[in-house]
matplotlib code that plots the C-alpha trace (Angstrom):
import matplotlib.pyplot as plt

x = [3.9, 2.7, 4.1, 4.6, 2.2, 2.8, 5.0, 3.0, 2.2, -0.6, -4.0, -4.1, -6.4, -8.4, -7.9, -11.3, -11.8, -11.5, -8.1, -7.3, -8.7, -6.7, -3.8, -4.8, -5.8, -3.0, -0.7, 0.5, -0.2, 3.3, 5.1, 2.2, 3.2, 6.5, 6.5, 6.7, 3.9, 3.9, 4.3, 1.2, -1.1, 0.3, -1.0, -4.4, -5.4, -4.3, -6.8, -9.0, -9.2, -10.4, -14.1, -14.4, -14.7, -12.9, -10.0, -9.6, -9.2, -6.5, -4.6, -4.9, -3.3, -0.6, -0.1, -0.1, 1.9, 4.6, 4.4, 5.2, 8.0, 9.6, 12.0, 9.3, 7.0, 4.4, 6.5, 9.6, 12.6, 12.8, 15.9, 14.8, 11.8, 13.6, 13.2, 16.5]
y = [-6.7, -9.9, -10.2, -13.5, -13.6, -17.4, -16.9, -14.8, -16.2, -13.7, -14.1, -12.4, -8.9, -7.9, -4.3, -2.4, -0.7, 2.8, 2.0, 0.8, 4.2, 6.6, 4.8, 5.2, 8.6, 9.2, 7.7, 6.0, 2.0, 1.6, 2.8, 0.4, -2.5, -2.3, -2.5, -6.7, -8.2, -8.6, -4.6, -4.5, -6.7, -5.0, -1.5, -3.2, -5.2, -2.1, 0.2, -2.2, -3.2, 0.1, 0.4, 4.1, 5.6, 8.8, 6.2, 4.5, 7.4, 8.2, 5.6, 5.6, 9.1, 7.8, 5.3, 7.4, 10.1, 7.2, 5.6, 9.4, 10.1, 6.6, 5.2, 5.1, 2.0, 2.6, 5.4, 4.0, 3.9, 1.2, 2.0, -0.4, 1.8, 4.9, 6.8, 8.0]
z = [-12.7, -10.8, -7.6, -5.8, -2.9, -2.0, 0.5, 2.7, 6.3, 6.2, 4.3, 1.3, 1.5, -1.5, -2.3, -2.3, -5.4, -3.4, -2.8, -6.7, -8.0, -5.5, -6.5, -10.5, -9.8, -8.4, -10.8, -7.8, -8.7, -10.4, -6.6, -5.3, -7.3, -6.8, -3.3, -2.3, -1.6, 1.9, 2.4, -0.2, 1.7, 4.9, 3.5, 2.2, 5.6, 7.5, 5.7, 5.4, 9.6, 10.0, 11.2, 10.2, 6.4, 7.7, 9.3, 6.3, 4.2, 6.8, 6.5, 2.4, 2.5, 4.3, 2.6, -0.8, 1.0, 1.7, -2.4, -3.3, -1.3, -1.6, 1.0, 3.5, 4.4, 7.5, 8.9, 8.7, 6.5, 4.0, 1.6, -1.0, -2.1, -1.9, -5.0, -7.1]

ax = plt.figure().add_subplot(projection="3d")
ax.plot(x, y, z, "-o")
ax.set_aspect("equal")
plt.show()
């Protein structure tokens, strides 16, 4: 599923390949994918900002922990996502 990242106002952040094998590993890049694309970039430049390995892999659990439960994007509630 291509998602149209046009519209952004934000660059575009290139997930590191770390990320793209949790969330295969995971069985988590559908959840991923089906987030928009603003809320994807958000999660990629937020784990990628991070100038520490052990934050990073912080903020990839959470952001794992969040595409698992559903209904949740950066500690918040986001109805859209929630899972049925």
């Amino acid at each position: 599923m291509n998602k149209d990242f046009s519209r952004l106002k934000r660059q575009r952040n290139k997930m590191p390949g770390f990320v793209r094998k949790a969330l295969q590993e995971s069985n988590l890049a559908r959840d991923f994918e089906q987030r928009p694309a603003y809320q994807q970039n958000d999660y990629i430049g937020w784990i990628n900002r991070a100038k520490k390995q052990e934050t990073k892999d912080k903020r990839l659990k959470q952001m794992l922990d969040e595409l698992e439960q559903g209904g949740v994007y950066m500690k918040m509630k986001h109805a859209a996502s929630a899972k049925q």
